[in-house]
PDB file of N, CA, C and O in Angstrom:
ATOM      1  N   UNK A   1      10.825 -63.249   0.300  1.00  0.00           N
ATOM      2  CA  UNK A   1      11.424 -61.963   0.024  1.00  0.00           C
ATOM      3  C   UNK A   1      12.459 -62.105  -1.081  1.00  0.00           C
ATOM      4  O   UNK A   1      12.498 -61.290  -2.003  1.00  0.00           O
ATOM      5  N   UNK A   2      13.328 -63.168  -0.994  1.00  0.00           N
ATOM      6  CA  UNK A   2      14.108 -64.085  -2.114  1.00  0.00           C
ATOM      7  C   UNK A   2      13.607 -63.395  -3.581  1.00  0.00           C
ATOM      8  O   UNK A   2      14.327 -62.865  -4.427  1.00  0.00           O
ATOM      9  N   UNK A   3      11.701 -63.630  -3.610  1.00  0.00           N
ATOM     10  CA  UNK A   3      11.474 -63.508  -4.817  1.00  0.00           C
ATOM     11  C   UNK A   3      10.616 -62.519  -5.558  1.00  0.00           C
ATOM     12  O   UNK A   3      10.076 -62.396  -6.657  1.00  0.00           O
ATOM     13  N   UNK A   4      10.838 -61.486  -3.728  1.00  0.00           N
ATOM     14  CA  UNK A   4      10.734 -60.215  -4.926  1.00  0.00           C
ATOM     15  C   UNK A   4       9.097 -59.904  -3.790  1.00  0.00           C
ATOM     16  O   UNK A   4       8.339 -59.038  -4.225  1.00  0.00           O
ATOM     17  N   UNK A   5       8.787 -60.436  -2.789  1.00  0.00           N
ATOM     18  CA  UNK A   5       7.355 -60.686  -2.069  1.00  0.00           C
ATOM     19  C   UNK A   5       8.374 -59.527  -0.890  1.00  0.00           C
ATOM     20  O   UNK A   5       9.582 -59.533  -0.650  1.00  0.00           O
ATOM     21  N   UNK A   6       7.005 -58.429  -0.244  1.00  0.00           N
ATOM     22  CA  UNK A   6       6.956 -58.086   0.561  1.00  0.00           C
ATOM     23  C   UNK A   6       6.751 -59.072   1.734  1.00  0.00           C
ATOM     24  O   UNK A   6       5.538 -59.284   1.721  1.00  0.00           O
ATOM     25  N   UNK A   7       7.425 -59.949   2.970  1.00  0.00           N
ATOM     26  CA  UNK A   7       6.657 -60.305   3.688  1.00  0.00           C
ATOM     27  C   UNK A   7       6.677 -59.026   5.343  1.00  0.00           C
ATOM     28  O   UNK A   7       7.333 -58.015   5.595  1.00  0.00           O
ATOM     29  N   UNK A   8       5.539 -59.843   6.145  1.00  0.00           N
ATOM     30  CA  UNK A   8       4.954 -59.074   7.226  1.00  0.00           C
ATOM     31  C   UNK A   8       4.667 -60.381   7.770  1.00  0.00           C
ATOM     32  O   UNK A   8       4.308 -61.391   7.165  1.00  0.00           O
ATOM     33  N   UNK A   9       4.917 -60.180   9.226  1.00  0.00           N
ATOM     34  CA  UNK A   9       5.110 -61.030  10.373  1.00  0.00           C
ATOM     35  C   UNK A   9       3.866 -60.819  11.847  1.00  0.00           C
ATOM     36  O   UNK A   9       3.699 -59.719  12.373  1.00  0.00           O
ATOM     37  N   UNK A  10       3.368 -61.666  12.152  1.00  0.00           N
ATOM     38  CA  UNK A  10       2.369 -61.463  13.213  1.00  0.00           C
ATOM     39  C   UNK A  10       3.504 -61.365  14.236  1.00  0.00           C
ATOM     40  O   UNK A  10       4.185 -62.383  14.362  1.00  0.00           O
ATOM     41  N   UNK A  11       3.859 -60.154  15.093  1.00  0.00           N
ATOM     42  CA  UNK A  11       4.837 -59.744  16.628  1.00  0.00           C
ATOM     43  C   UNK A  11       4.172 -61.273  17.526  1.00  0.00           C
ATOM     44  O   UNK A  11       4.661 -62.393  17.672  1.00  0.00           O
ATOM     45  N   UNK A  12       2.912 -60.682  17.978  1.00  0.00           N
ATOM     46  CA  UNK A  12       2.476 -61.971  18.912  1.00  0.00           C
ATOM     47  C   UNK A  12       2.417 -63.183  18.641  1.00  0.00           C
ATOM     48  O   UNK A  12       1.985 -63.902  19.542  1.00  0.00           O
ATOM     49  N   UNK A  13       2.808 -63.819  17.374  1.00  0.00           N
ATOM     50  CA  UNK A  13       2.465 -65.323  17.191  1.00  0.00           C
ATOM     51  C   UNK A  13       4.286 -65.853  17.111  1.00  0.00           C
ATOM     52  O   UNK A  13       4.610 -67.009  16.839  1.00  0.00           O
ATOM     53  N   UNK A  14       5.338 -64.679  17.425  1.00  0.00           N
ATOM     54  CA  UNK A  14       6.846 -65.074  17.027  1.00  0.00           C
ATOM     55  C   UNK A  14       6.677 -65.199  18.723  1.00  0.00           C
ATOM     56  O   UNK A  14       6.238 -64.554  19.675  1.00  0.00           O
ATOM     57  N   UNK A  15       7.338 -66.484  18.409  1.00  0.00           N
ATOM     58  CA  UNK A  15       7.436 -67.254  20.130  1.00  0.00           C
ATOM     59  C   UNK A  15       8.364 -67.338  20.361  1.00  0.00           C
ATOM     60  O   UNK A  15       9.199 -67.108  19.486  1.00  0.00           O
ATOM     61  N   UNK A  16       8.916 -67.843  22.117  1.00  0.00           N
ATOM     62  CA  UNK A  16       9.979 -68.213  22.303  1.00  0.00           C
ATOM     63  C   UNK A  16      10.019 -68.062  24.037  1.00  0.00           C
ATOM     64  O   UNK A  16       9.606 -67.070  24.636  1.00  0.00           O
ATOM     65  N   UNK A  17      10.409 -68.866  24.462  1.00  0.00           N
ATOM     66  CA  UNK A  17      10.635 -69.413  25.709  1.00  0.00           C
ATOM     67  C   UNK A  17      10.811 -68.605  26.953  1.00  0.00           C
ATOM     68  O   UNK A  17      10.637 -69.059  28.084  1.00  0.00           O
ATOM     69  N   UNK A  18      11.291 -66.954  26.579  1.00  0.00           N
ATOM     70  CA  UNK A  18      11.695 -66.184  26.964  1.00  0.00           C
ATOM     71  C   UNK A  18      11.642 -64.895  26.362  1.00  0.00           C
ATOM     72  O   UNK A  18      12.090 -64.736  25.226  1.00  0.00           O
ATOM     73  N   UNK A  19      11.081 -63.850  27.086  1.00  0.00           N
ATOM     74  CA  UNK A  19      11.359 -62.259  26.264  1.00  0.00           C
ATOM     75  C   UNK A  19      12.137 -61.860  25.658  1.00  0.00           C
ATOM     76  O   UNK A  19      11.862 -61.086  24.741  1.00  0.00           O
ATOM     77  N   UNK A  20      14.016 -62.409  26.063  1.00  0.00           N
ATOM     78  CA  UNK A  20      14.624 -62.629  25.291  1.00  0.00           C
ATOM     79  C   UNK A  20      14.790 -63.014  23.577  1.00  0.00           C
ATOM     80  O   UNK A  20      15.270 -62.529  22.552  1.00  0.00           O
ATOM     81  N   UNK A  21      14.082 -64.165  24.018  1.00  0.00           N
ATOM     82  CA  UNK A  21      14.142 -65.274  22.761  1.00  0.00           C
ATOM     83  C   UNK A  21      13.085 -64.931  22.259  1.00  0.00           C
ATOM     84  O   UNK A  21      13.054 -65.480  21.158  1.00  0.00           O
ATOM     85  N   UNK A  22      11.737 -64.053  22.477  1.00  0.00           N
ATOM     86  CA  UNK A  22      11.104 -63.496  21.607  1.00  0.00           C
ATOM     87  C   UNK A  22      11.518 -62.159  20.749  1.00  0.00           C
ATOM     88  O   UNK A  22      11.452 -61.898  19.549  1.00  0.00           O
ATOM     89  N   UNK A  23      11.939 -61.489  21.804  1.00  0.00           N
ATOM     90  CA  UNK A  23      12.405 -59.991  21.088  1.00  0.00           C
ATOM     91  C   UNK A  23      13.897 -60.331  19.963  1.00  0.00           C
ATOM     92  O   UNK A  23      14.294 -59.470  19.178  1.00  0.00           O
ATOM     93  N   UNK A  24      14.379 -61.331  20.055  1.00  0.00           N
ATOM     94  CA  UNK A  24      15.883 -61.533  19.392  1.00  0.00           C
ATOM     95  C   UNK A  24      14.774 -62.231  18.154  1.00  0.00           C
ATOM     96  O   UNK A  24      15.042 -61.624  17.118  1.00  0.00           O
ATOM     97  N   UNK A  25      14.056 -62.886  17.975  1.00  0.00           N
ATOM     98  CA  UNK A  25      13.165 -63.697  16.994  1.00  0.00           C
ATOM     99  C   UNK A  25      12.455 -61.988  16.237  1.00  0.00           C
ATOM    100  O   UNK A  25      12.668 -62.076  15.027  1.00  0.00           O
ATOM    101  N   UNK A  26      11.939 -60.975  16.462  1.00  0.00           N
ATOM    102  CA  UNK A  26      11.591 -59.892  15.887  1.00  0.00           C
ATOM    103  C   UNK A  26      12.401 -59.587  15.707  1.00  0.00           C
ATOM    104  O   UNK A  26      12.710 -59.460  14.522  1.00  0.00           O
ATOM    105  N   UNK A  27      13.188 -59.300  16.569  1.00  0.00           N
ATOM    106  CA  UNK A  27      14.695 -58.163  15.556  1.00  0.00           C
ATOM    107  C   UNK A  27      15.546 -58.903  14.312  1.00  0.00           C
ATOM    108  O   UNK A  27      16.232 -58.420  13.411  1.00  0.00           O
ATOM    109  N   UNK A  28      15.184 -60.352  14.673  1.00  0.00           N
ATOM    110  CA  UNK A  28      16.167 -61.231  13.365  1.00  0.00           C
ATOM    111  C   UNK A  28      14.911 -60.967  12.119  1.00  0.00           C
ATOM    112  O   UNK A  28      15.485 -60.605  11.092  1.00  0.00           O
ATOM    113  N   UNK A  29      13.468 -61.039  11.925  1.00  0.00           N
ATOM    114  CA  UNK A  29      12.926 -60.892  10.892  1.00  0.00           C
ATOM    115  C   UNK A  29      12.727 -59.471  10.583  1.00  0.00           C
ATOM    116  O   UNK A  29      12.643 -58.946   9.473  1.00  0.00           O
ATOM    117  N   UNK A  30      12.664 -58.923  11.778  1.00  0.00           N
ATOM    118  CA  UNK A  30      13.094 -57.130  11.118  1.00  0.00           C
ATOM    119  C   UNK A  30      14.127 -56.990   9.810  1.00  0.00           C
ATOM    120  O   UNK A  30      14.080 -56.699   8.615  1.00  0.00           O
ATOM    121  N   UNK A  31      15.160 -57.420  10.904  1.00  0.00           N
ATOM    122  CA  UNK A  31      16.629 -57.275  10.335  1.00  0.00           C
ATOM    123  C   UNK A  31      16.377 -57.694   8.564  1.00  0.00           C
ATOM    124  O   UNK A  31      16.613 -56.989   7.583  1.00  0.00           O
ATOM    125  N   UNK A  32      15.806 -59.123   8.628  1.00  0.00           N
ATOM    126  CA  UNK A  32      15.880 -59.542   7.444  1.00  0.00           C
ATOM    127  C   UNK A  32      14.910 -59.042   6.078  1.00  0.00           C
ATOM    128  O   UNK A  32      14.794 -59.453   4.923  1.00  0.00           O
ATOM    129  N   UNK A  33      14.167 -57.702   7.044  1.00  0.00           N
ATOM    130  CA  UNK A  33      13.058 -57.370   5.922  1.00  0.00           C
ATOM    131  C   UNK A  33      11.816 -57.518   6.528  1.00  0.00           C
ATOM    132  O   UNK A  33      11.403 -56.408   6.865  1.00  0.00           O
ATOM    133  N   UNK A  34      11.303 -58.111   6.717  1.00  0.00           N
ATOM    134  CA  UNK A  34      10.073 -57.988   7.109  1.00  0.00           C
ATOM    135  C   UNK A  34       9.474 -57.207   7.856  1.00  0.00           C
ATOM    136  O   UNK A  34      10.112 -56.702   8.780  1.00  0.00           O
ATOM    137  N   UNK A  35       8.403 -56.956   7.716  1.00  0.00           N
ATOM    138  CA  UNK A  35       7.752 -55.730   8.340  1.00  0.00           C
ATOM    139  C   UNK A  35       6.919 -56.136   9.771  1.00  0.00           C
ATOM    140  O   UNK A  35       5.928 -56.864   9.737  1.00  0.00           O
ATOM    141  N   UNK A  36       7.193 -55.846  10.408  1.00  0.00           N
ATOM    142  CA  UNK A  36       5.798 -56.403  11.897  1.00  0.00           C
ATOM    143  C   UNK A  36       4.595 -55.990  12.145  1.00  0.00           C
ATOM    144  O   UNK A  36       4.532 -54.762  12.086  1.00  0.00           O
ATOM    145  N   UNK A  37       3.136 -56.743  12.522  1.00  0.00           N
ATOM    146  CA  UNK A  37       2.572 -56.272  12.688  1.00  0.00           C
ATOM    147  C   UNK A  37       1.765 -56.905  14.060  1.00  0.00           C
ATOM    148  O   UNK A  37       2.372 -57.689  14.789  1.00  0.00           O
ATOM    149  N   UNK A  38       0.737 -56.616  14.277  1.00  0.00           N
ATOM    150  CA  UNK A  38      -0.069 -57.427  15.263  1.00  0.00           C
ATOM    151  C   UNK A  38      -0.899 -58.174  14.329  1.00  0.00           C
ATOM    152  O   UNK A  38      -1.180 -58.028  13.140  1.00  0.00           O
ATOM    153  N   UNK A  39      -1.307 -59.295  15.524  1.00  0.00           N
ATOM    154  CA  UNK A  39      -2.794 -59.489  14.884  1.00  0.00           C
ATOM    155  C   UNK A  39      -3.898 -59.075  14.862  1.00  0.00           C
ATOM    156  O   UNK A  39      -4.699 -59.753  14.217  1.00  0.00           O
ATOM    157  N   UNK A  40      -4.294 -58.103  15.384  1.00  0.00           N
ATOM    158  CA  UNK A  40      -5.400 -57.662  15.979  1.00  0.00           C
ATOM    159  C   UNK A  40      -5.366 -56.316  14.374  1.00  0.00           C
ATOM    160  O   UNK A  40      -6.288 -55.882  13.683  1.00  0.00           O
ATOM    161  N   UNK A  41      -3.852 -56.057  14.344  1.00  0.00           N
ATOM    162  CA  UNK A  41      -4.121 -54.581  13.401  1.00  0.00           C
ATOM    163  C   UNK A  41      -3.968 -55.570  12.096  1.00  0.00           C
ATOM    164  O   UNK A  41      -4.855 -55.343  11.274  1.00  0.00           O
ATOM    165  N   UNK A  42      -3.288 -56.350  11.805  1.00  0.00           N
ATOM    166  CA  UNK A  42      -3.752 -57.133  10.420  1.00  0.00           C
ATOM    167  C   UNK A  42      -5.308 -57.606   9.970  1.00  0.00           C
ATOM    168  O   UNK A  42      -5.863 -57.425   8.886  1.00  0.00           O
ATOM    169  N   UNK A  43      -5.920 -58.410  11.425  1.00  0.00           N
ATOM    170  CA  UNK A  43      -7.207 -58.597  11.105  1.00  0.00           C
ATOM    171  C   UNK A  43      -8.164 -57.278  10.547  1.00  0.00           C
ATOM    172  O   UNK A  43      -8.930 -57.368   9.587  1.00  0.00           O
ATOM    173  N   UNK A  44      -7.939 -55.980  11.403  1.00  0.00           N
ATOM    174  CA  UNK A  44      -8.663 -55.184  11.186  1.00  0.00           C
ATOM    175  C   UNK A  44      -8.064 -54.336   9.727  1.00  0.00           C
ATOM    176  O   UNK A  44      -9.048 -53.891   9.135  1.00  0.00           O
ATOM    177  N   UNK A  45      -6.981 -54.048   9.113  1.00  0.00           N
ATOM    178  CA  UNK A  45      -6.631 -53.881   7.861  1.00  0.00           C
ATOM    179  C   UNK A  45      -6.985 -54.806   6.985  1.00  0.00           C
ATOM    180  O   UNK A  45      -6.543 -54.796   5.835  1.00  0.00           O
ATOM    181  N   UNK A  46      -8.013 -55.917   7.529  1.00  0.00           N
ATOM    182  CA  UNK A  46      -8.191 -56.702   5.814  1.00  0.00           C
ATOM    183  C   UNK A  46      -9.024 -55.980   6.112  1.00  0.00           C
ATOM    184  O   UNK A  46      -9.118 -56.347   7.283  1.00  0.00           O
ATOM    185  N   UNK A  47     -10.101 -54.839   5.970  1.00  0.00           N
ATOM    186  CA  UNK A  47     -11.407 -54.801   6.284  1.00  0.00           C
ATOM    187  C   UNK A  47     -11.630 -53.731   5.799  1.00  0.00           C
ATOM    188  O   UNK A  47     -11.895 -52.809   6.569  1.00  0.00           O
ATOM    189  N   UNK A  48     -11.593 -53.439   4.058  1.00  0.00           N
ATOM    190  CA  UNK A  48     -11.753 -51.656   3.897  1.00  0.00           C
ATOM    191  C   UNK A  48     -13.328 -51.166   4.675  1.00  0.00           C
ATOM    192  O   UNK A  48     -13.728 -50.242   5.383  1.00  0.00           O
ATOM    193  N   UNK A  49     -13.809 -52.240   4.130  1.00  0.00           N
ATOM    194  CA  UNK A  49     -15.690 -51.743   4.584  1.00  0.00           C
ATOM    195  C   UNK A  49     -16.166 -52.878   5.576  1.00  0.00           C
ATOM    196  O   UNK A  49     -16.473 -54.052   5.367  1.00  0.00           O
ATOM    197  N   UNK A  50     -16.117 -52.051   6.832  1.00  0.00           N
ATOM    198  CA  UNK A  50     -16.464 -53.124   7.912  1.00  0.00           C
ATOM    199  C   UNK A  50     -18.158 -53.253   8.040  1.00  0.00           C
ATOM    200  O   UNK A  50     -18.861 -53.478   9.026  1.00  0.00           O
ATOM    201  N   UNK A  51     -18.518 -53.006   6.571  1.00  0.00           N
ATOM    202  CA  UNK A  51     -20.230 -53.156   6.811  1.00  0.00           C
ATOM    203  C   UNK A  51     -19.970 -54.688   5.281  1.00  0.00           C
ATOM    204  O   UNK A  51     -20.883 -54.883   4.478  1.00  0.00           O
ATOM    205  N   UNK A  52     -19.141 -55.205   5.241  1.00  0.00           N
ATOM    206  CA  UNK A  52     -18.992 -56.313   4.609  1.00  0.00           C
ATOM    207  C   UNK A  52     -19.654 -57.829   4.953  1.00  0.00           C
ATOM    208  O   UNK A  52     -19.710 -58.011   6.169  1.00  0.00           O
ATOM    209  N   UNK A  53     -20.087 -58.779   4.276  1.00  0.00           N
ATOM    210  CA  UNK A  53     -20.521 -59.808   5.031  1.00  0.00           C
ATOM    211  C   UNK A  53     -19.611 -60.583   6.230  1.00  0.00           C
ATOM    212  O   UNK A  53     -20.114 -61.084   7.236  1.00  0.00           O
ATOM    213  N   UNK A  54     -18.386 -60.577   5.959  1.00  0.00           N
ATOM    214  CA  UNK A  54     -17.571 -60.834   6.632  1.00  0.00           C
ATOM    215  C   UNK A  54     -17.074 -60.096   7.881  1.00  0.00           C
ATOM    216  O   UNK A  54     -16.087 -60.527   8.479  1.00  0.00           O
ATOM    217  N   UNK A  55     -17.577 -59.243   8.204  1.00  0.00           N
ATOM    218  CA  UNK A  55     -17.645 -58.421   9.348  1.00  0.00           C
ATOM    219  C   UNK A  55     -17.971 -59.310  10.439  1.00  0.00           C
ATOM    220  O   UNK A  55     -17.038 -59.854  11.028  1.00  0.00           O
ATOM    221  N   UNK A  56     -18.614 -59.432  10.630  1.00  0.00           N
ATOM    222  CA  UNK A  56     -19.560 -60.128  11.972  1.00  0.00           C
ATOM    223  C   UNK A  56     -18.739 -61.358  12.544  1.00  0.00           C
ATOM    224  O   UNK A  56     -18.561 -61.686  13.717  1.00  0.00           O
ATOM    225  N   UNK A  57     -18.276 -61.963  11.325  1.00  0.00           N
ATOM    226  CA  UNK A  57     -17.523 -63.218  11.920  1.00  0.00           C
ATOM    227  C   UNK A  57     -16.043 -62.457  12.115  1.00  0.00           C
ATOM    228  O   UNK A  57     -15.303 -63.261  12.683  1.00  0.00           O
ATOM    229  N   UNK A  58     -15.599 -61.658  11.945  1.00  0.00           N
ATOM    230  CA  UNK A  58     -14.178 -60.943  12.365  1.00  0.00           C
ATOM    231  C   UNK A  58     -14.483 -60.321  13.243  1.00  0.00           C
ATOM    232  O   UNK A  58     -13.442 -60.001  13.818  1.00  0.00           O
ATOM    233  N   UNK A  59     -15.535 -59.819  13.871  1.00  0.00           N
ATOM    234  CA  UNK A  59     -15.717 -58.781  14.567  1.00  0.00           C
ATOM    235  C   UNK A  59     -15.921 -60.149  16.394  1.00  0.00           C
ATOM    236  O   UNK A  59     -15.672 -59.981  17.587  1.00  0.00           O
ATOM    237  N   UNK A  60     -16.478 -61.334  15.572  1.00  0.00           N
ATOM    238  CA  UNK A  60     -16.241 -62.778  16.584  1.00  0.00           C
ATOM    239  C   UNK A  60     -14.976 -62.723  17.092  1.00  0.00           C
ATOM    240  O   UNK A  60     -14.612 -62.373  18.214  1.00  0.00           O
ATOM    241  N   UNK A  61     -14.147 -63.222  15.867  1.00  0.00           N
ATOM    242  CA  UNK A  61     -12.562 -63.480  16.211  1.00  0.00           C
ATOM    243  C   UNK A  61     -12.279 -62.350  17.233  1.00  0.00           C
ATOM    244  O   UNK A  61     -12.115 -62.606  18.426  1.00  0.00           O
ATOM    245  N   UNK A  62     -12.242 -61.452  16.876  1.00  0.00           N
ATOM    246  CA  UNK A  62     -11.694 -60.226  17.482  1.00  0.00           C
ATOM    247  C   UNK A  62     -12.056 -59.955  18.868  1.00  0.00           C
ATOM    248  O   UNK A  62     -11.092 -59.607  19.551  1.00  0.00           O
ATOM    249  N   UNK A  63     -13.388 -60.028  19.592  1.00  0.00           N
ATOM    250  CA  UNK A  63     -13.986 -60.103  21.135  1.00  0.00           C
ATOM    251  C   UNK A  63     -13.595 -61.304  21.590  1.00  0.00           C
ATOM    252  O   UNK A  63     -13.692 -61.372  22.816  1.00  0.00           O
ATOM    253  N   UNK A  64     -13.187 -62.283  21.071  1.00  0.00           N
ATOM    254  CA  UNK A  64     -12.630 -63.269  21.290  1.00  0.00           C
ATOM    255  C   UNK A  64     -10.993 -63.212  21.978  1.00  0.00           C
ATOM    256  O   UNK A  64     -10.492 -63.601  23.033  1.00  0.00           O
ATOM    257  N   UNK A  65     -10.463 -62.458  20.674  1.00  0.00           N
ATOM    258  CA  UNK A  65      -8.700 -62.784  21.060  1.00  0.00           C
ATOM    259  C   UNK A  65      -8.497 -61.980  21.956  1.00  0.00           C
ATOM    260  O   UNK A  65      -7.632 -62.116  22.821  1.00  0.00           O
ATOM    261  N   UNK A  66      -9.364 -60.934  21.844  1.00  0.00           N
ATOM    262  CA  UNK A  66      -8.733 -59.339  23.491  1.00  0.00           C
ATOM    263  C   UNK A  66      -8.516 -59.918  24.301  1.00  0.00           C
ATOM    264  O   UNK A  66      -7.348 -59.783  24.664  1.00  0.00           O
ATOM    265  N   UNK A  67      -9.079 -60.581  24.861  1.00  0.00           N
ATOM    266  CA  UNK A  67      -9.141 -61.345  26.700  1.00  0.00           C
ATOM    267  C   UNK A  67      -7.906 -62.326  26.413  1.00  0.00           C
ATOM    268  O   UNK A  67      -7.085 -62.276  27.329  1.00  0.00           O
ATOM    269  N   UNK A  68      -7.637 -63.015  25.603  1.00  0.00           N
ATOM    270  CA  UNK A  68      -7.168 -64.108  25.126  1.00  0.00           C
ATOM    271  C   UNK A  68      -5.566 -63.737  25.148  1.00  0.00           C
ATOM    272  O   UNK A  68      -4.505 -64.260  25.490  1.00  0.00           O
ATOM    273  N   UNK A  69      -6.011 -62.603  24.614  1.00  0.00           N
ATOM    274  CA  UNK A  69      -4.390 -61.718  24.055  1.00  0.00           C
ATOM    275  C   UNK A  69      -3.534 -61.040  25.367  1.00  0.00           C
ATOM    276  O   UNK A  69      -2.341 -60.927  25.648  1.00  0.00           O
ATOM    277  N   UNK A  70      -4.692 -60.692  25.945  1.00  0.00           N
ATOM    278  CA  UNK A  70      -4.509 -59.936  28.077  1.00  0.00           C
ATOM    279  C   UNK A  70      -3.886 -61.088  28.774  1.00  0.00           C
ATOM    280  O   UNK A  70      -2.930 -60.699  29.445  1.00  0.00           O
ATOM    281  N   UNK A  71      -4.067 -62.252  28.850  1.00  0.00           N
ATOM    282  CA  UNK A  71      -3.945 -63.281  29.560  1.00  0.00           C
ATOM    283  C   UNK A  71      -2.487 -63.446  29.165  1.00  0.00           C
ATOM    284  O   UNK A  71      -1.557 -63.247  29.947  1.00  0.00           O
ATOM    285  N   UNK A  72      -2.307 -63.940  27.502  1.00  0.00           N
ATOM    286  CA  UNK A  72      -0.921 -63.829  27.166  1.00  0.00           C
ATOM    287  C   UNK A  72      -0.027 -63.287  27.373  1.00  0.00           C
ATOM    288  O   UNK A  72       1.092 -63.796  27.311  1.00  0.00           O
ATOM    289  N   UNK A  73      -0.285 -61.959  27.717  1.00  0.00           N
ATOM    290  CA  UNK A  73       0.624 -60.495  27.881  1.00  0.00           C
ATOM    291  C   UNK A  73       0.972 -60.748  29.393  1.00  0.00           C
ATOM    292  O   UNK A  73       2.137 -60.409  29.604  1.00  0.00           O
ATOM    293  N   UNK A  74       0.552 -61.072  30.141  1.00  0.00           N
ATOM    294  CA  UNK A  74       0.752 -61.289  31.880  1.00  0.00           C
ATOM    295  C   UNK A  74       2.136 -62.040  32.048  1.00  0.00           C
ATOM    296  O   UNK A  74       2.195 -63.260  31.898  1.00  0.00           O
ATOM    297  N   UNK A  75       3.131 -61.359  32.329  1.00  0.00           N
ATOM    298  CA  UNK A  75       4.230 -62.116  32.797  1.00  0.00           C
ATOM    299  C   UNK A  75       3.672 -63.507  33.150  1.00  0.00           C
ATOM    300  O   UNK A  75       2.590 -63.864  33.613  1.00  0.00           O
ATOM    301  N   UNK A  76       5.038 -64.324  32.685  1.00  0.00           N
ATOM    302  CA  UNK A  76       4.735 -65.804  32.787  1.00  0.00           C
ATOM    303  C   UNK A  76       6.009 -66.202  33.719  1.00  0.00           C
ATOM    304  O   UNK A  76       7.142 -65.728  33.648  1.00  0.00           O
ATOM    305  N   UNK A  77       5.358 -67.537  34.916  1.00  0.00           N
ATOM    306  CA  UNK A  77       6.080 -67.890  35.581  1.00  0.00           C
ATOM    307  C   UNK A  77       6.793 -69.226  35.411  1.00  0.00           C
ATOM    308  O   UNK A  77       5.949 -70.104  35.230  1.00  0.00           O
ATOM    309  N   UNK A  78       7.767 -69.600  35.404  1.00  0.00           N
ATOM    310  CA  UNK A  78       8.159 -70.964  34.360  1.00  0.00           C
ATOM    311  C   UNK A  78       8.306 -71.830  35.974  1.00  0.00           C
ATOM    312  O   UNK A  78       8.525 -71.121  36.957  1.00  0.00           O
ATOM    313  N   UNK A  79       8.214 -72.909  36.107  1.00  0.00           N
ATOM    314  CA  UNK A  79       8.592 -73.790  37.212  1.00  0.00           C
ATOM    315  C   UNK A  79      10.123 -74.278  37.283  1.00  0.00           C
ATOM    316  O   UNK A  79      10.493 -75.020  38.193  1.00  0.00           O
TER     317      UNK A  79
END
């Protein structure tokens, strides 16, 4: 951003130990500019024409991460 670059941040891939320590990790790259997004809505915004060759293998990724992404989202129990 330093040099003049829009950046944008994947929400679900900013980690942290705790909901806390995730939501304070978004609001610090908010804060600093960056824009948030998912992954699921980035993958599908590269895609003006989803009749592209590259469709099919995104359209993989994508039936892939849903379940993947559900599991993640489930409160987590720490020991």
């Amino acid at each position: 951003m330093d040099d003049g670059y829009e950046a944008m941040f994947v929400v679900d891939a900013v980690g942290g130990m705790s909901q806390l320590a995730h939501r304070t990790a978004i609001e610090r790259l908010t804060a600093a500019g960056a824009v948030p997004n998912t992954s699921l809505a980035l993958v599908t915004e590269l895609f003006r024409d989803w009749k592209s060759a590259l469709a099919d293998p995104a359209r993989d990724v994508i039936k892939w991460y849903m379940p993947e992404a559900q599991k993640l989202a489930r409160p987590q129990r720490f020991p």
